[in-house]
Each structure stands twice: as C-alpha cells, then as structure tokens.
C-alpha positions in Angstrom: 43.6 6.1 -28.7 41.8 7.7 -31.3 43.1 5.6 -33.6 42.2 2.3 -32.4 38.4 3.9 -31.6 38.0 4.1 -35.2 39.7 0.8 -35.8 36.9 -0.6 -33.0 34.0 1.3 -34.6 31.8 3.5 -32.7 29.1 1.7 -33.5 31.0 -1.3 -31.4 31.0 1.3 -28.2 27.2 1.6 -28.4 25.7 -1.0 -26.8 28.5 -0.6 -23.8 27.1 3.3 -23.7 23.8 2.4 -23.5 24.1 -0.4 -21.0 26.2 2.3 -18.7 23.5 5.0 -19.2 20.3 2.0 -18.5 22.7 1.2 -15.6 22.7 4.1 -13.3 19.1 5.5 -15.0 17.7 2.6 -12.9 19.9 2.9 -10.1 18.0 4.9 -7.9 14.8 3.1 -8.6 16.2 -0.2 -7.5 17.4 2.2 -4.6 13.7 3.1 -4.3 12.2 0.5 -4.1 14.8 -1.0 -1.3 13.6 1.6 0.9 10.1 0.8 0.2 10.6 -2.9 1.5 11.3 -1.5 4.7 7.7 1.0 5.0 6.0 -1.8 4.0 3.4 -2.5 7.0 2.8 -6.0 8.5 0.3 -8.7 6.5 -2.2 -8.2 9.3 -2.3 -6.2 12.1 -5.3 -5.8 14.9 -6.6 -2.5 15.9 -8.1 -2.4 19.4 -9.0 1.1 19.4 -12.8 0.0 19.0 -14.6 1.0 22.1 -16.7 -1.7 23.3 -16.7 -4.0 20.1 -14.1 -6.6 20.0 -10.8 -5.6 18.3 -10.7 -5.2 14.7 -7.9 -7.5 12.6 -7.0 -5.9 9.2 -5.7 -8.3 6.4 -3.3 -6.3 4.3 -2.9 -10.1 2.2 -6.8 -10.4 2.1 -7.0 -6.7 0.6 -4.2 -7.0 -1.5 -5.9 -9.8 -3.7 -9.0 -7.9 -4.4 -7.2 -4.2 -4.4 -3.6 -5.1 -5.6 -2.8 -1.1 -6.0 -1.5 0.3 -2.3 -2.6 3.6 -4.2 -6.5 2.6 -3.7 -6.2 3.2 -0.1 -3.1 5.0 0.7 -3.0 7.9 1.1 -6.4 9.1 -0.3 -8.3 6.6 2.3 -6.0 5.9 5.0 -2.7 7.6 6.0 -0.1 5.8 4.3 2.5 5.5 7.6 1.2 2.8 10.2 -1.2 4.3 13.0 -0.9 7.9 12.0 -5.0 8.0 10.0 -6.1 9.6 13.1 -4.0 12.5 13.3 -4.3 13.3 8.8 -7.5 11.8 8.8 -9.9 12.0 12.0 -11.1 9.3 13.9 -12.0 5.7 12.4 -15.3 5.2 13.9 -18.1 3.3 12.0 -20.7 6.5 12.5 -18.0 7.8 9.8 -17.3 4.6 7.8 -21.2 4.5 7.7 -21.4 7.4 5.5 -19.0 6.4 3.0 -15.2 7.1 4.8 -12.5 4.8 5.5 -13.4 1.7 5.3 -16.9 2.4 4.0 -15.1 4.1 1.1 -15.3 0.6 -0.1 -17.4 -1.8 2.0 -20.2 -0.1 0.7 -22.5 -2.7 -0.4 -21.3 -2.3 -3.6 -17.9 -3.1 -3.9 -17.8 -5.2 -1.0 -19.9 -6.3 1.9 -21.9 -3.3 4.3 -20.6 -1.9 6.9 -23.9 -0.8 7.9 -24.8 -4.8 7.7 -24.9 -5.9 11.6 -24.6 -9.6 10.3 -21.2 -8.7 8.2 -19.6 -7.3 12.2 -17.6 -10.6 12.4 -16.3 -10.1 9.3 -13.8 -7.3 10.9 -14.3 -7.4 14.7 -12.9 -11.1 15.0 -10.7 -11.0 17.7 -11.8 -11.4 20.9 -10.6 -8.4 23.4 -8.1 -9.4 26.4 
C-alpha cells in the first residue's frame, strides 16, 4: 500500500484531500441554509391588528428590493419569527413608529416616505377591513 502511494505521488492525493475536507466543511452550511428555506415568512402578509384603520399589507418582495439584507430589520427592528414583535418588542402602534420605532425606524422621511405623512396612510393601510 505504501508502496504504490509513493508510486501515485502524494501530490496526486491532494486535490482528492482537499475536495473531501471543502466537502463536509460546507456541509452543514448547505444544511443551514435548507432549514432557513423553511423560516422564511410569506412575500406578503396583512396585519389586521390596527384598531380602527383598515388592515395593514406588508410586502416582504417590495422591502426586499430596497433593503436586500433580512439583517436590516430582523431582529434589531422586528422579531425575526412571524407574529411574535409584540411579545420582544412592544406594541406596533404608529404613536411609536412616529417617534422613530418599527417601521418609522425607516419610513422616516428620510429613507423612505413619513409615517407621520397622513397622505402616505394608503401606502400601508390598503386593504379594506371585512
């Protein structure tokens, strides 16, 4: 055996080695990723937890062309798992994303339209309650 390794050339096993050891280095980030697939929350989604106003539809897709990094938000903004901001975070109401939280972390003015703007309402509260 050791015979025909020297006949072969270690420098002939290398590539093989490093491919092996490249292999099952990435292994658990494929796995990683996988799982992420799976947490990944819908495109859009409506919240209807908005009082009086009519419901609120989110665009994950809309957000993800202007913010492409999940990390802007999540979970320094908004909890990262799917309805659970309230209970890390407090309540989403506009008296809070009027000073600057959630949402008015960026719709600011600045970065993006104004909250506080009455005319920029539809912009968010665009469906119409049941």
């Amino acid at each position: 055996m050791i015979q025909s390794m020297r006949r072969i050339g270690i420098w002939r096993l290398l590539p093989l080695v490093l491919l092996t050891v490249l292999f099952f280095s990435f292994t658990p980030v494929m796995a990683q990723d996988e799982e992420d697939e799976d947490e990944k929350p819908p495109a859009d989604f409506v919240m209807k937890d908005t009082g009086k106003e009519d419901w609120v539809m989110l665009s994950h897709t809309k957000h993800e062309k202007k913010v492409p990094k999940c990390t802007s938000c999540h979970p320094k903004v908004f909890s990262s798992k799917l309805g659970r901001t309230k209970e890390t975070k407090g309540e989403l109401k506009m008296e809070a994303m009027e000073k600057g939280e959630f949402c008015g972390t960026c719709h600011n003015g600045r970065d993006s339209f104004d909250v506080k703007v009455k005319e920029e309402c539809i912009k968010c509260h665009s469906v119409k309650k049941e």
